[in-house]
Every structure is written in C-alpha cells, then in structure tokens.
TITITI-286795 format. One record per residue (C-alpha): y, z, x. Coordinates in steps of 0.02 Angstrom, whole numbers, padded with zeros to 5 digits, always signed. Layout:
REM TITITI-286795
YZX/...
This chain:
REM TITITI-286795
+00000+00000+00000/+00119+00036+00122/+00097-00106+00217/+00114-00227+00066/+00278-00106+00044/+00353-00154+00215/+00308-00333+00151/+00429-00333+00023/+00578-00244+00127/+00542-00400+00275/+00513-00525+00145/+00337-00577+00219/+00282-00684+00062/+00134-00777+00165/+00073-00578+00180/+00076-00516+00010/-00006-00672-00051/-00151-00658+00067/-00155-00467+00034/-00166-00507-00156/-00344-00522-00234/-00380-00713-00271/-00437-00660-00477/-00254-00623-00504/-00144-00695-00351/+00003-00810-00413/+00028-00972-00320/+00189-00936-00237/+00278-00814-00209/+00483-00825-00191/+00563-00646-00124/+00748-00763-00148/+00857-00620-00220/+00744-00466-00212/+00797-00271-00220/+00853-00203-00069/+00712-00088-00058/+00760+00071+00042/+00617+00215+00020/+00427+00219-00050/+00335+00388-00094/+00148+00387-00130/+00124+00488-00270/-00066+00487-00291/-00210+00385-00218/-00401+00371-00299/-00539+00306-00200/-00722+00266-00299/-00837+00148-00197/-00754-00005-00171/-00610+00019-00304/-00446+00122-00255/-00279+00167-00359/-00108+00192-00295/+00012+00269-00375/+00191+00263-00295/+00378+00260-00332/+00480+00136-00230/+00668+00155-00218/+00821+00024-00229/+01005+00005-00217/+01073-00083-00361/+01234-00127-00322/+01344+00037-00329/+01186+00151-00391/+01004+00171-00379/+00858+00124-00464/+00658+00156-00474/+00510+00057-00490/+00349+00158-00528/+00186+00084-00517/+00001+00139-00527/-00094-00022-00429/-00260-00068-00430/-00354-00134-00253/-00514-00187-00221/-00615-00181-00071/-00691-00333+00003/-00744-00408+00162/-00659-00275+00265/-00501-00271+00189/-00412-00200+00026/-00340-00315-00096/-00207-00281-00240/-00285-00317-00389/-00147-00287-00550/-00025-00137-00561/+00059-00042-00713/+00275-00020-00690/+00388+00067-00739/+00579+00045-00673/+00732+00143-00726/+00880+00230-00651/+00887+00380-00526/+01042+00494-00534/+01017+00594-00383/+01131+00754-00343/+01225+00805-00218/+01117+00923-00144/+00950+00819-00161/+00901+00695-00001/+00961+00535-00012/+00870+00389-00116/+00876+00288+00064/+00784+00399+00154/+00876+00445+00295/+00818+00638+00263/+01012+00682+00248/+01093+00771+00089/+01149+00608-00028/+01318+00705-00007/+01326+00680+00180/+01243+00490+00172/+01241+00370+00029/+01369+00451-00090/
C-alpha cells in the first residue's frame, strides 16, 4: 500500500497499473491534475492466505484547506507479489486545530506549519 501511495505523490502511472490486479485494472491511467497528496496513515491491515485488506486515510491540500480520502482496499497475492484488487472510499473535509499536527506531515503543530 504504501508503495502504490508514493506512486500517486511521484505520479508513476506505468507502476500503479502493473501493481493493479489484471480482473479489475483500467487501461490507462492519466495522474494529469491529481491531489497534491501530502500524508497517508494505515489504519488497519488483514491478512488471510493469499487475500489482504488495507484500510488507510490519505491526506490532500485542496487549494486553501484540506481534504481526506478513506479507503478500505482489497489485494491479492500472486506470483510473489501483491496486487490491488478494488477499494471502498470515502473523501470529505478535515478541519484540523491548532494544536493538532499538521495534515502535511511535517510532525509540527498545524499552528507553527501549514496554518
């Protein structure tokens, strides 16, 4: 998961495609005006056989504010290697305070960062 995450912040289509399990992969993939993706936290990870679940928030700067995108993804493991299968999101808004670490990161108070 995390490396398909660093996909997506480099833009590395040719890696999420081959990462992506042939039942469901699209046949292109165009990152052209993607999020500015600044953070991922792994939430919860499930591992039975050859089947595994991630579950993991990513975070985004949306213009002046930031946003979430949730997801609970499905891999599959084959030939050596794990393979995103589908995944169930969720995206909304994140209003973080003050005195909370910042949404990019950087371990700093969002006071003494982002804000």
């Amino acid at each position: 998961m995390r490396s398909r995450f660093t996909a997506f912040v480099l833009g590395l289509e040719a890696y999420l495609l081959k990462s992506w399990h042939p039942s469901t992969r699209p046949t292109e993939l165009d990152l052209e005006g993607a999020p500015e993706w600044k953070s991922l936290q792994i939430l919860s990870t499930d591992q039975q056989g050859d089947k595994g679940r991630v579950s993991f928030r990513a975070i985004y700067q949306a213009g002046e504010g930031w946003r979430f995108l949730e997801e609970d993804s499905n891999f599959v493991y084959e030939d050596g290697h794990w393979f995103y299968v589908t995944g169930d999101t969720r995206e909304g808004q994140l209003k973080p305070g003050r005195n909370q670490p910042c949404p990019c990161g950087s371990g700093r108070k969002y006071k003494a960062c982002c804000l």
